[in-house]
Residue frames as a rotation matrix with the C-alpha (Angstrom) as fourth column:
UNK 1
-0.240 0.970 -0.027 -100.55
-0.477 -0.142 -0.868 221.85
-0.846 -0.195 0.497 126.72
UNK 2
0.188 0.634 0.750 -102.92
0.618 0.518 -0.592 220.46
-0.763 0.575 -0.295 124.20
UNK 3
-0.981 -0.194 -0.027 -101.87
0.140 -0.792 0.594 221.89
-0.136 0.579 0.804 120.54
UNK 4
-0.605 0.734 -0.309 -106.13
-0.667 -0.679 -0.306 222.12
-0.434 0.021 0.901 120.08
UNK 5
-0.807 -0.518 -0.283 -106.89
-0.580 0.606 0.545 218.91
-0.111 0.604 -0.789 118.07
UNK 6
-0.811 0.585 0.000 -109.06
0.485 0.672 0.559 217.62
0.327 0.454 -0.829 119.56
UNK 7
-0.251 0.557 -0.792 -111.12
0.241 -0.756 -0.608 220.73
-0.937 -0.344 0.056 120.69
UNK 8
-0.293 0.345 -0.892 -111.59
-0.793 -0.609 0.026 221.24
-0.534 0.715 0.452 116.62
UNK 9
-0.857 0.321 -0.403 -112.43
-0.011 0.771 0.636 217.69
0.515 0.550 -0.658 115.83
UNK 10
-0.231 0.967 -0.104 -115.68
0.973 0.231 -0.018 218.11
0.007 -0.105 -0.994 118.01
UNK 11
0.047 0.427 0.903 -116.19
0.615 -0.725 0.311 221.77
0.787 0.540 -0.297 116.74
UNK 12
0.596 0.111 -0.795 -114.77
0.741 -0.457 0.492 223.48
-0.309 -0.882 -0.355 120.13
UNK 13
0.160 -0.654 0.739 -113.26
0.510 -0.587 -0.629 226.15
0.845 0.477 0.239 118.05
UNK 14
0.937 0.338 0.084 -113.11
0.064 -0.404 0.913 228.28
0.343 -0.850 -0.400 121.55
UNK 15
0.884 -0.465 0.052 -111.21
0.028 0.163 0.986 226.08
-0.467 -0.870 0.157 123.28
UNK 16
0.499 -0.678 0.540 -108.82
0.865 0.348 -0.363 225.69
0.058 0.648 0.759 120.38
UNK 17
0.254 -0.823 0.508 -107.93
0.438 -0.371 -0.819 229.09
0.863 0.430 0.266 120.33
UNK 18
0.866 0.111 0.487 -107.81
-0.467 -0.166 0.869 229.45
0.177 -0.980 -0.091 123.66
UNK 19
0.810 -0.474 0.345 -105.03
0.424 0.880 0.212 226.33
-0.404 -0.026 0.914 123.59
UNK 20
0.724 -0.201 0.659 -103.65
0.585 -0.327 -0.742 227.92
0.365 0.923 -0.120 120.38
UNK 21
0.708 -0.185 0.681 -102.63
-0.360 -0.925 0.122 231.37
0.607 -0.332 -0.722 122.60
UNK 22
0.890 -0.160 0.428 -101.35
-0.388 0.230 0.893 229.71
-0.241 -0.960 0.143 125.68
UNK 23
0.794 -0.481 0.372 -99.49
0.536 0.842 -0.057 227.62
-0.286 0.244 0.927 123.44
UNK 24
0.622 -0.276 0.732 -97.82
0.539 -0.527 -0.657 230.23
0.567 0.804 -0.179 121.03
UNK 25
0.743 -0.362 0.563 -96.92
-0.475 -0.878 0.061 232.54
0.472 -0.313 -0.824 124.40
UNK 26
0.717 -0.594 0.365 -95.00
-0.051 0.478 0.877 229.68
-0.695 -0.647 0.313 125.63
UNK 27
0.359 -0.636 0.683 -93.00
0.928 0.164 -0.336 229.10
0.102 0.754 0.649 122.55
UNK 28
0.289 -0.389 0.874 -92.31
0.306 -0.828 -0.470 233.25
0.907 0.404 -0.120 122.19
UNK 29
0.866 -0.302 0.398 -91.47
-0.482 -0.293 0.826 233.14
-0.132 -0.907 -0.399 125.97
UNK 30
0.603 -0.568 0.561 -89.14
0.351 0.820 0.452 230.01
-0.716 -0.076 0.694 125.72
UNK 31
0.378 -0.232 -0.896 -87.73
-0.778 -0.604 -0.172 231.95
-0.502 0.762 -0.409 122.28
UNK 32
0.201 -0.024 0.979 -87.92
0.378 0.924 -0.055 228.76
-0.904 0.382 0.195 120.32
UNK 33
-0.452 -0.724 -0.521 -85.93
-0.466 -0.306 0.830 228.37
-0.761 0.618 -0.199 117.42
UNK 34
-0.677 -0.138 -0.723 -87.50
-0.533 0.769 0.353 225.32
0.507 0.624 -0.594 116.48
UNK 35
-0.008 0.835 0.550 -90.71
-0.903 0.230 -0.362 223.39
-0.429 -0.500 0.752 117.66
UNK 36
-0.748 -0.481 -0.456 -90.55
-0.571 0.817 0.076 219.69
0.337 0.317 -0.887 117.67
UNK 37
0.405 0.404 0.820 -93.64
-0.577 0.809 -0.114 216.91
-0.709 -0.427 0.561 117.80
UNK 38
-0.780 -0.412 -0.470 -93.95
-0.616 0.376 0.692 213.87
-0.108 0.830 -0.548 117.02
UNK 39
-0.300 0.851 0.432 -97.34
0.533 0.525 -0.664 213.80
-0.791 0.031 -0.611 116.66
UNK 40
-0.479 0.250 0.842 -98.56
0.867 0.289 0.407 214.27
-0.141 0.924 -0.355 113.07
UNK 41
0.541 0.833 0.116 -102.09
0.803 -0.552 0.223 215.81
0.250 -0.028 -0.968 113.83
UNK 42
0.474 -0.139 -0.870 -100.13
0.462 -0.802 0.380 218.53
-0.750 -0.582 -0.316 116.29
UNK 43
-0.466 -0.570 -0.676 -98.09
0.422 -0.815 0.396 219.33
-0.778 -0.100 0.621 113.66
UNK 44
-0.120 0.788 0.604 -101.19
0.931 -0.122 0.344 219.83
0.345 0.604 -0.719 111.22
UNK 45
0.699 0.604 -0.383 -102.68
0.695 -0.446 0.564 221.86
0.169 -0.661 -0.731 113.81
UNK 46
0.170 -0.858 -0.485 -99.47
0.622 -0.288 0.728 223.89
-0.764 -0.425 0.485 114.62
UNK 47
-0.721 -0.669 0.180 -98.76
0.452 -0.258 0.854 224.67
-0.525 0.697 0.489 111.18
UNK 48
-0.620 0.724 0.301 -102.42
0.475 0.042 0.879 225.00
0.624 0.688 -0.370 109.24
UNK 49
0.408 0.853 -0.325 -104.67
0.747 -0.106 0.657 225.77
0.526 -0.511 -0.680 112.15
UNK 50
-0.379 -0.761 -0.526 -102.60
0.897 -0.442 -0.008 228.18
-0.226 -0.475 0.850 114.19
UNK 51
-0.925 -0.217 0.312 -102.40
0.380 -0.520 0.765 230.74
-0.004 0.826 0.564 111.70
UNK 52
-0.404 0.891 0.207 -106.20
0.411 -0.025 0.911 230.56
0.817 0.453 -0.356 110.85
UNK 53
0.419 0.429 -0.800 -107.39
0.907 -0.151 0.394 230.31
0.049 -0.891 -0.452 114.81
UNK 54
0.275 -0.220 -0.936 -105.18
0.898 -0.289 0.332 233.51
-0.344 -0.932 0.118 115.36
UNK 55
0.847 0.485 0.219 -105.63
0.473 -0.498 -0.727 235.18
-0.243 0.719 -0.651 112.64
UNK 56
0.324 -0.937 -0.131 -101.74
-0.168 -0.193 0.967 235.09
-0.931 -0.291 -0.220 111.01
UNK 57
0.108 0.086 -0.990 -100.24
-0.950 -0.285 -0.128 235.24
-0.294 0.955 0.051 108.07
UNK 58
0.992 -0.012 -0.125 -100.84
-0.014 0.978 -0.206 231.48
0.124 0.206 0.971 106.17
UNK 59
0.818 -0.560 -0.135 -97.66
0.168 0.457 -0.874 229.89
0.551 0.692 0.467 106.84
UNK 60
0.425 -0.578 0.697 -96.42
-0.632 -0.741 -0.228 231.94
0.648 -0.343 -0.680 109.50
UNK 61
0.749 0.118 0.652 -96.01
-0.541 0.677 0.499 228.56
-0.382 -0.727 0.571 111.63
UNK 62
0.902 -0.337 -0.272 -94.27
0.167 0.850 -0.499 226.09
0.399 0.405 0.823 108.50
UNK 63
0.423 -0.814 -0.399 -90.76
-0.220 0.335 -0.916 227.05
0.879 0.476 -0.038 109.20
UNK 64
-0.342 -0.442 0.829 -90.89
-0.841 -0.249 -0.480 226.74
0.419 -0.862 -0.286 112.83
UNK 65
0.224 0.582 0.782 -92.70
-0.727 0.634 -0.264 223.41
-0.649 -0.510 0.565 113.23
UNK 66
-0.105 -0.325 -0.940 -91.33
-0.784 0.608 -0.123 220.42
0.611 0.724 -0.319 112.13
UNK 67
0.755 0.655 0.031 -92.10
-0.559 0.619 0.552 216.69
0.342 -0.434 0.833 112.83
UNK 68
0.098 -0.983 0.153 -89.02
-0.542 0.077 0.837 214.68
-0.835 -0.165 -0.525 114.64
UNK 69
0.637 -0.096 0.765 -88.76
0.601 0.683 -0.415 212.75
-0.483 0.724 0.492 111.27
UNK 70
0.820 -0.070 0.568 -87.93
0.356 -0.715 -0.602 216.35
0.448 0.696 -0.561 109.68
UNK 71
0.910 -0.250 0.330 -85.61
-0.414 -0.560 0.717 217.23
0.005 -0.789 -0.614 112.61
UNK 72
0.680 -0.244 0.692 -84.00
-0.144 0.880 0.452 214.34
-0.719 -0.407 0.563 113.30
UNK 73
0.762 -0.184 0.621 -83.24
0.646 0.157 -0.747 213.89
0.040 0.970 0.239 109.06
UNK 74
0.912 0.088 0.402 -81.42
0.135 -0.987 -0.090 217.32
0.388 0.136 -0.911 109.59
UNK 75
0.503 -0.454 0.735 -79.26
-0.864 -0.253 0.435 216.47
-0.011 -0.854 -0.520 112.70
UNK 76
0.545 -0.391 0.741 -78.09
-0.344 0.702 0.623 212.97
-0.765 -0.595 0.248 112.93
UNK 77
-0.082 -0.544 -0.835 -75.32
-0.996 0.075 0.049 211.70
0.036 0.836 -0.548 110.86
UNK 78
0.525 0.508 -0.683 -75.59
-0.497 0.834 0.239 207.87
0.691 0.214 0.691 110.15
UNK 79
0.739 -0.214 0.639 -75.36
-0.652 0.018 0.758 205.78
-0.173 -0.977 -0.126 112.77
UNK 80
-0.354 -0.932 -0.078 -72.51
-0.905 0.321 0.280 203.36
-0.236 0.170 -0.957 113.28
UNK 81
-0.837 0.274 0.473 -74.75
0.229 0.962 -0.150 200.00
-0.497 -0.017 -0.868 113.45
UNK 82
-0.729 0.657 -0.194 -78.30
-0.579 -0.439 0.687 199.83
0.366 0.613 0.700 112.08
UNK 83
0.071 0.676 0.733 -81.58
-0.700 0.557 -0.446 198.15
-0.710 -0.481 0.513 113.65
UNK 84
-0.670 -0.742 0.009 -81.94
-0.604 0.553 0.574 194.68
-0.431 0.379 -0.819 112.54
UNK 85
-0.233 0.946 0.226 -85.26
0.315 0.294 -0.902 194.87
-0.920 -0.139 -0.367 111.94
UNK 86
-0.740 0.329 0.587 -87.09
0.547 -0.214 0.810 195.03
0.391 0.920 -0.021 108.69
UNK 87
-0.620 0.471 -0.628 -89.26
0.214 -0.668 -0.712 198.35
-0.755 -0.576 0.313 109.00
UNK 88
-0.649 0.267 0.712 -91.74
0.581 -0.431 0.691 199.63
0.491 0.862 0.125 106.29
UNK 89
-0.940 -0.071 -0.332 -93.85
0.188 -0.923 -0.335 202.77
-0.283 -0.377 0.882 106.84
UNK 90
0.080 0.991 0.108 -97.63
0.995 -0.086 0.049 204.23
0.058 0.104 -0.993 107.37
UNK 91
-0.874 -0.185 0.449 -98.09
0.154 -0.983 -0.104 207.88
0.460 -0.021 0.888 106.29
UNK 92
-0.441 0.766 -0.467 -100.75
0.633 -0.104 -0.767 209.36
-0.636 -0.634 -0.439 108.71
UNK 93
0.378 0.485 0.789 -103.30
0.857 -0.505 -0.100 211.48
0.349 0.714 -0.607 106.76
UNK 94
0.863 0.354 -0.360 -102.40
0.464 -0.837 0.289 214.64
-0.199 -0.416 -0.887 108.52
UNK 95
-0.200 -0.977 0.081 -98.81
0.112 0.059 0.992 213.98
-0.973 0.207 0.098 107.60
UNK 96
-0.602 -0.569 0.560 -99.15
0.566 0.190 0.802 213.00
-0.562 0.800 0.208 104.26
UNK 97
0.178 0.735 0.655 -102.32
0.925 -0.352 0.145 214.64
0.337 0.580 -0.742 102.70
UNK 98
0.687 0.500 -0.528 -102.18
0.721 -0.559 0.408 217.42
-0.091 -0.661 -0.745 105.46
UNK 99
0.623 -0.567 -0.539 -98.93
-0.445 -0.824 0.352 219.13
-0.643 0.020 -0.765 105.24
UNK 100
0.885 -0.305 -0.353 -97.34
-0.347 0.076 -0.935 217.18
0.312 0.949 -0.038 102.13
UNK 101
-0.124 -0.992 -0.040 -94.43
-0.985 0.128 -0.118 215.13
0.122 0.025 -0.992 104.03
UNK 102
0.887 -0.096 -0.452 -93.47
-0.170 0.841 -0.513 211.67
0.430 0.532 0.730 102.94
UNK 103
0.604 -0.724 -0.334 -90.04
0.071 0.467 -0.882 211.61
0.794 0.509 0.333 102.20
UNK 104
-0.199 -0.748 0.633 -88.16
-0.719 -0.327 -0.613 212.12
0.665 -0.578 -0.473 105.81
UNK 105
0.496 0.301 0.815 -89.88
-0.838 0.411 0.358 209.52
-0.227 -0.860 0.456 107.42
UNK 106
0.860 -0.487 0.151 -88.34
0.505 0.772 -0.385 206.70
0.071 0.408 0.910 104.67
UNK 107
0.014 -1.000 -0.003 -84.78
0.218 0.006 -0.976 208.42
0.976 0.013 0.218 104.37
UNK 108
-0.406 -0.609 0.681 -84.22
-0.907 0.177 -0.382 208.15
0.112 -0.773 -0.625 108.58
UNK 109
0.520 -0.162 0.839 -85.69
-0.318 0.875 0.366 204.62
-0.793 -0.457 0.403 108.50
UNK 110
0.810 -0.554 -0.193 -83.69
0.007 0.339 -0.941 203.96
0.587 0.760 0.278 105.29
UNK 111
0.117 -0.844 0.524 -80.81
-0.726 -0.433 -0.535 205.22
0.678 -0.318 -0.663 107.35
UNK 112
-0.425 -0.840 0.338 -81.26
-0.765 0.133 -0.630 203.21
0.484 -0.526 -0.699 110.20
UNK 113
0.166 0.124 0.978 -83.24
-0.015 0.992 -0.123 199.77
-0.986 0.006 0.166 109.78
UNK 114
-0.899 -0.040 0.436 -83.72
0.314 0.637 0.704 197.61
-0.306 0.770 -0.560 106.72
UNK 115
-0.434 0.824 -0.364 -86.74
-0.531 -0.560 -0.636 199.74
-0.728 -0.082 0.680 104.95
UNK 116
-0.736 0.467 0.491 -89.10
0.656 0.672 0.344 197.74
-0.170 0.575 -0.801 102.92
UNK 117
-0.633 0.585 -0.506 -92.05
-0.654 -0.755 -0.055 200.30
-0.414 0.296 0.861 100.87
UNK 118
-0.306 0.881 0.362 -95.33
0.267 0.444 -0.855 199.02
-0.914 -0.165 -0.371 100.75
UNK 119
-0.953 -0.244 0.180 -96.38
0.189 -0.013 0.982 198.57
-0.238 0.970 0.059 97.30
UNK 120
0.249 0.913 0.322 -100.03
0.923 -0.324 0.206 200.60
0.293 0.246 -0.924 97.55
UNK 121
-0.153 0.054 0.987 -100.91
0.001 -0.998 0.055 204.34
0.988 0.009 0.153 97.55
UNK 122
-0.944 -0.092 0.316 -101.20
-0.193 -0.623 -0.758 206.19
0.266 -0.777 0.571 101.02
UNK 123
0.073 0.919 -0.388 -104.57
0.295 0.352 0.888 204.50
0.953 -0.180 -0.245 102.81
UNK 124
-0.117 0.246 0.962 -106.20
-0.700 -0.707 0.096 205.85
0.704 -0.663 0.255 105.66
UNK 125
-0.923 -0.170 -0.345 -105.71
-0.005 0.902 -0.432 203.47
0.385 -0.397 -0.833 109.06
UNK 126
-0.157 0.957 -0.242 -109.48
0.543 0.289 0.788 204.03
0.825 -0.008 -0.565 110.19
UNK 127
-0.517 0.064 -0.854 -108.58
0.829 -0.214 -0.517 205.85
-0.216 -0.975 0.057 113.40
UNK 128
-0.163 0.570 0.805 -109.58
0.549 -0.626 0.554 209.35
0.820 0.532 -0.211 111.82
UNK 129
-0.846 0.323 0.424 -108.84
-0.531 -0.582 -0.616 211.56
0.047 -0.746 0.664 115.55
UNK 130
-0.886 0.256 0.387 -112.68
-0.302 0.315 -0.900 210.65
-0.352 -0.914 -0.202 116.40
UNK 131
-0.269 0.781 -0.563 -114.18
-0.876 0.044 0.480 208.85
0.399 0.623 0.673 113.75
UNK 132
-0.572 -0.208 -0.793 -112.96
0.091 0.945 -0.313 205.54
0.815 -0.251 -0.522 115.43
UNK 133
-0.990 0.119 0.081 -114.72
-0.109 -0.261 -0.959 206.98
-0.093 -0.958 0.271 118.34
UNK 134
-0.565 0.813 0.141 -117.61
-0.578 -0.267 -0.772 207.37
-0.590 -0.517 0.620 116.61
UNK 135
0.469 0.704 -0.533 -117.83
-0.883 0.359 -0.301 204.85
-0.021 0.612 0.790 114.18
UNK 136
-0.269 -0.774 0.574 -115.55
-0.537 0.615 0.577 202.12
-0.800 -0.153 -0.581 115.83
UNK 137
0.448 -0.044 0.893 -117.12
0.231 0.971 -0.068 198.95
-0.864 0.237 0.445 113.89
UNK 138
0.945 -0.116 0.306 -116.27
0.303 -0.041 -0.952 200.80
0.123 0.992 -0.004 110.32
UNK 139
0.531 -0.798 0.283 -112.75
-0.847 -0.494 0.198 201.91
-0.018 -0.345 -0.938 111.99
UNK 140
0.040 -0.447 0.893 -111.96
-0.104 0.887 0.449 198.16
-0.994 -0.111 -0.011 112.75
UNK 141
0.678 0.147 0.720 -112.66
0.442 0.701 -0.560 197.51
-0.587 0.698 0.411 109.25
UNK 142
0.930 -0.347 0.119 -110.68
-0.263 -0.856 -0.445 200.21
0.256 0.382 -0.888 107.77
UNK 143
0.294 -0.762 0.577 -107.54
-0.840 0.082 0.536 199.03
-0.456 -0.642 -0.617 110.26
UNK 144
0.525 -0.190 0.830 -107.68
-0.239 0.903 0.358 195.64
-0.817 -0.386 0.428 109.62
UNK 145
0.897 -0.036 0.441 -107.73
0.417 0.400 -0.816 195.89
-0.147 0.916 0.374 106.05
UNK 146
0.862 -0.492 0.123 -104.78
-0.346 -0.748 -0.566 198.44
0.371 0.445 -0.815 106.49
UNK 147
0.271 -0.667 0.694 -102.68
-0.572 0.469 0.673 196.32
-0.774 -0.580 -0.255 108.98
UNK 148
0.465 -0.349 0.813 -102.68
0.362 0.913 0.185 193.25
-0.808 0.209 0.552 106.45
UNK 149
0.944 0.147 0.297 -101.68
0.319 -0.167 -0.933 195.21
-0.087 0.975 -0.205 104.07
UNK 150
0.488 -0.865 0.113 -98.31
-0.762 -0.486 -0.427 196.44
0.425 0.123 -0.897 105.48
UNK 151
0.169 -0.467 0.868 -97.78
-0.511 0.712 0.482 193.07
-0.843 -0.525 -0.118 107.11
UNK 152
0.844 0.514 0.154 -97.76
-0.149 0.501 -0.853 192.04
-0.515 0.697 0.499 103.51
UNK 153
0.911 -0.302 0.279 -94.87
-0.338 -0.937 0.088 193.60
0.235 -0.174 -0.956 103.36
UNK 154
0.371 -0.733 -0.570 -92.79
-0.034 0.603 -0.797 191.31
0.928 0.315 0.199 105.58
UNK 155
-0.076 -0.436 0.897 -92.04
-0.359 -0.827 -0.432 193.67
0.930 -0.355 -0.094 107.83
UNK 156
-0.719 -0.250 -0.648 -90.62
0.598 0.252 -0.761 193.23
0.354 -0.935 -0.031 111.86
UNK 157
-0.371 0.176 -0.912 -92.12
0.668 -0.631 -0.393 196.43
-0.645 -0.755 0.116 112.83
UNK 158
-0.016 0.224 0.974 -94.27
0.906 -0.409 0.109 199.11
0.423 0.884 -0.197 110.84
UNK 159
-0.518 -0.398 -0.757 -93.36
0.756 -0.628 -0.187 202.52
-0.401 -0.669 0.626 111.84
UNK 160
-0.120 0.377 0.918 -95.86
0.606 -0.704 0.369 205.73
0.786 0.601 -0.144 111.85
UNK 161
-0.761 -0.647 0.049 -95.37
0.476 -0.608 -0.635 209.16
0.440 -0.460 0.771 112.73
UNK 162
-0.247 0.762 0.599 -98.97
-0.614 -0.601 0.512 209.45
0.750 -0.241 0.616 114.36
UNK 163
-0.927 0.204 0.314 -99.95
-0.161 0.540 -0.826 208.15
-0.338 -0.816 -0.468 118.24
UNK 164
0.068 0.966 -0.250 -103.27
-0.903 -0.047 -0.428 207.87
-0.425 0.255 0.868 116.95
UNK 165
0.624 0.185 -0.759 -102.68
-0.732 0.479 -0.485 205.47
0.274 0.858 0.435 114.00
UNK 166
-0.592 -0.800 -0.096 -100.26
-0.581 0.506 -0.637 203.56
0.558 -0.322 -0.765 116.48
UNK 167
-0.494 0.447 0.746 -102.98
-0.732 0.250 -0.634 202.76
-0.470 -0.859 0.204 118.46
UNK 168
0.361 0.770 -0.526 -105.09
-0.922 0.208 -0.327 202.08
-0.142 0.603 0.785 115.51
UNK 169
0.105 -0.555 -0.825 -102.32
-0.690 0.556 -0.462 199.49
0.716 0.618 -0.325 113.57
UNK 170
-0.873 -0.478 -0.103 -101.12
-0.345 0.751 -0.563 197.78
0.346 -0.456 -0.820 116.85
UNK 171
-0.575 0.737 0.356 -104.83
-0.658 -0.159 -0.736 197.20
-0.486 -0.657 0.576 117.95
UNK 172
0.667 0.674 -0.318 -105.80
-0.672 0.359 -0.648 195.32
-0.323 0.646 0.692 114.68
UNK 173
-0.072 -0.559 -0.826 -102.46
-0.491 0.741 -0.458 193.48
0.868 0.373 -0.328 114.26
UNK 174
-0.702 -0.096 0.706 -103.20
-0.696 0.300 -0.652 192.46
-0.149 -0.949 -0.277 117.81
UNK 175
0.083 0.805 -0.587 -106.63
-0.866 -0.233 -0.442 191.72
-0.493 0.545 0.678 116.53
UNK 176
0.836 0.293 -0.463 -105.67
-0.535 0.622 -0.572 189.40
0.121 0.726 0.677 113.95
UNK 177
0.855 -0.370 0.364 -102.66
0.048 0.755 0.654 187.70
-0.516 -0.542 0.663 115.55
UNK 178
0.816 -0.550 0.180 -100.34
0.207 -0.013 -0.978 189.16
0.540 0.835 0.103 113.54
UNK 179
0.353 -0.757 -0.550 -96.41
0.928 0.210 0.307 189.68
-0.117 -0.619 0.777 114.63
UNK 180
-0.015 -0.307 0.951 -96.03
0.500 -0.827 -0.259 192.96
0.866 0.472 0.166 113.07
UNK 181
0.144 0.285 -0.948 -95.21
0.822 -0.568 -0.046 195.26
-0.552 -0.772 -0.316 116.13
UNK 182
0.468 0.077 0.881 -95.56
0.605 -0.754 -0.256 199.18
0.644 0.652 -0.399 115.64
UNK 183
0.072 -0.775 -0.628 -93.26
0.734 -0.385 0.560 201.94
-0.676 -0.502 0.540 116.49
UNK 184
0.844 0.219 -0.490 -92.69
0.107 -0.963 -0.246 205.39
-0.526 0.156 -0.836 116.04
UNK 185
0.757 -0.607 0.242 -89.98
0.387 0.117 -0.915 206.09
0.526 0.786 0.324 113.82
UNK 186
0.423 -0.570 0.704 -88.27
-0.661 -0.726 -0.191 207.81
0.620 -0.385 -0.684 116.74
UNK 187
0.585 0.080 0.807 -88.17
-0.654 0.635 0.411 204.69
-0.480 -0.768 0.424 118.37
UNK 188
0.968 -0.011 0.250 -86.71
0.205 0.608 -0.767 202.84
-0.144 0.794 0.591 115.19
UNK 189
0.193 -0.761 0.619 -83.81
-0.776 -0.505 -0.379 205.72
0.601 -0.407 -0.688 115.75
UNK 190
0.593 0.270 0.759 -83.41
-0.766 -0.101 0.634 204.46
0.248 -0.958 0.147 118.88
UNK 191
0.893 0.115 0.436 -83.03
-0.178 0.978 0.105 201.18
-0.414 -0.171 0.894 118.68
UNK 192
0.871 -0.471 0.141 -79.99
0.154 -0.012 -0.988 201.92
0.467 0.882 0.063 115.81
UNK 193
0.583 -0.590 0.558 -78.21
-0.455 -0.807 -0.377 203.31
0.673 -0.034 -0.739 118.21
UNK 194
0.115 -0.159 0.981 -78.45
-0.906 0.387 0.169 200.73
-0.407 -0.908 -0.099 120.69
UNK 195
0.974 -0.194 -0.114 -77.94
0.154 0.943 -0.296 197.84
0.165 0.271 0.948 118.59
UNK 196
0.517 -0.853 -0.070 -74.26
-0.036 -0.103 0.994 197.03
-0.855 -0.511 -0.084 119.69
C-alpha cells in the first residue's frame, strides 16, 4: 500500500492513518526485521510520521526503516568491476533535511561508479511531492536551475534516492537537451554488477 504521503501533502490526515495501520499490521504480520524503500519521502513518512499518526513513541520506526542506500551500504561487499560511468548525487529534501542521511548514498556510489560531488550545498529540485503540481511554472524553474547545476559536474548519470525528484531532474535535463541521464542509486548498483 501507499506509506500515506500523499494523503498528508493535501491535508488527508484520515486517510494517512488509515494507510499508516494497514501498513504497520502488514509489517507485524510479515514479522519484519527490516523495512526497505527506496523512496525517500516513504521513508520520511515511515519513520517521522508513523509514530505521530499512531500515536508511538518518537522514533519507534528509525531502526526498522531504512532507505536501500542504508541497506544495501550494510550488505554488499565491493563489487568485482565498477560502472563506467561518472555518477554524482542529488540529496532529496526528505532524505537529507528530513531524516539527516547523506553519507550512504556517496559511499555505495563511491563503491561502485566513478563519484564526482557537486560543489554547492543541498538545493531543492522544485518537485516538492505537490508543489510542482501546483505551482509547475516555478517548479520548472527551480529544476532547471538544479539540473545545470549537477550537469556541471560532468557527470554520465546523476543519481537520487527520490522517484519524485527523478521525474523532476530527468524532465528538465530532457528540457534543456542535456545528456545527463538519471538513476536511482539502486540502479547504479546494478549496473556494477553487470559491467563484465
Amino acid at each position: 500500500l501507499c506509506c500515506g504521503t500523499p494523503a498528508l501533502s493535501l491535508g488527508q490526515t484520515s486517510l494517512a492513518v488509515k494507510l499508516a495501520r494497514r501498513n504497520v499490521e502488514a509489517m507485524e504480520e510479515a514479522g519484519c526485521d527490516v523495512i526497505v524503500t527506496a523512496c525517500a519521502s516513504c521513508a520520511r513518512t515511515l519513520r517521522r510520521e508513523y509514530p505521530r499518526l499512531l500515536g508511538r513513541p518518537a522514533g519507534s520506526m528509525d531502526d526498522r526503516v531504512l532507505v536501500a542506500s542504508q541497506f544495501l551500504d550494510d550488505v554488499l561487499d565491493k563489487p568485482s568491476s565498477r560502472s563506467e560511468k561518472t555518477v554524482t548525487y542529488h540529496d532529496p529534501c526528505h532524505l537529507y533535511y528530513g531524516l539527516g542521511i547523506h553519507r550512504e548514498p556517496r559511499q555505495i556510489l563511491e563503491r561502485h561508479a566513478r563519484f564526482v560531488e557537486l560543489d554547492a550545498p543541498p538545493a531543492c529540485c522544485g518537485f516538492g511531492g505537490t508543489f510542482a503540481a501546483f505551482f509547475p511554472d516555478r517548479a520548472r524553474r527551480i529544476g532547471d536551475s538544479r539540473i545545470r547545476e549537477l550537469s556541471s559536474t560532468g557527470a554520465d548519470v546523476v543519481a537520487s534516492s527520490c522517484p519524485g525528484c527523478m521525474l523532476q531532474l530527468d524532465s528538465c535535463a530532457r528540457a534543456a537537451n542535456l545528456s545527463i541521464k538519471v538513476k536511482h542509486p539502486v540502479e547504479v548498483v546494478e549496473e556494477a554488477y553487470l559491467t563484465p
